[in-house]
C-alpha positions, 0 to 999 in steps of 0.5 A: 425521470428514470429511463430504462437505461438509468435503472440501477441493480442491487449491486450497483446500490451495494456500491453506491452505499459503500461509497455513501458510507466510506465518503460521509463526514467529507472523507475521501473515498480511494478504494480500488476495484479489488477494495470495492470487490471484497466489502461487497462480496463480488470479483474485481471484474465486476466491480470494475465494469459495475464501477464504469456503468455507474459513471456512465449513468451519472451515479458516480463521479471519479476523479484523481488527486495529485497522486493520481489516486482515483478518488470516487464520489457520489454524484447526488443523483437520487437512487433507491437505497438500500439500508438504513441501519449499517451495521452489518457493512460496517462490521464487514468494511472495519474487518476489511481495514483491519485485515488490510492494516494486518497485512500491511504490517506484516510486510513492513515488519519483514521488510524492518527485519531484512533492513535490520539484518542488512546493516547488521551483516554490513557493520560485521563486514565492516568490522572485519575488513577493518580487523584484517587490515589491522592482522596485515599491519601487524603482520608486516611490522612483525617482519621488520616493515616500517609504518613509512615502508607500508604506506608506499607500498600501499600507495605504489600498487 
């Protein structure tokens, strides 16, 4: 039996169908507040505090995995629903990961890129560290230094 305090917006539904379809065919639905804010068009704010009030009516259960990773489900408390057809959801949450999925390889590509340029920049240093010994070497033996005279002056500091 609904009391006044357990009756729900419809954003609150928005949500509450978000998570029905992020979680059906048994996935587990890790979706942050600024996740849930985008897909269903409202500020990560009032996600957060929808989110909360959601868990307080018994609506939705959260949990954590072993990574500490908030993990939200659906109680099975019924609730009036809000679409039957998700299409429009679905294109809208696919745009999302596709953007999220977008951005993410932006960043490991630049970060790729800078990794790359460091190893490059190392091997050059590397390299010529190991030519500038080499110009020394050949330096002292062409003034009449012996490889013997070299490697104690080298040990002798």
């Amino acid at each position: 039996m609904n009391t006044q305090n357990d009756k729900i917006t419809i954003t609150e539904r928005a949500i509450l169908e978000l998570i029905r379809y992020k979680t059906r065919n048994n996935y587990i639905f890790f979706g942050g507040n600024d996740y849930i804010a985008s897909a269903i068009d409202i500020t990560k704010n009032s996600a957060k505090t929808l989110i909360n009030a959601l868990i307080r009516k018994g609506y939705l259960n959260k949990a954590y995995d072993k990574h500490k990773r908030r993990v939200l489900s659906l109680s099975g408390k019924p609730y009036l629903r809000l679409f039957d057809d998700y299409t429009g959801l679905d294109k809208k949450i696919i745009s999302l990961e596709r953007d999220d999925a977008l951005r993410d390889s932006l960043y490991y590509q630049g970060r790729l890129e800078a990794s790359e340029a460091a190893v490059e920049r190392l091997q050059k240093e590397n390299l010529t560290l190991q030519e500038r010994v080499g110009n020394l070497e050949a330096f002292f033996y062409k003034n009449g230094i012996s490889k013997e005279q070299l490697e104690v002056m080298i040990n002798n500091k």
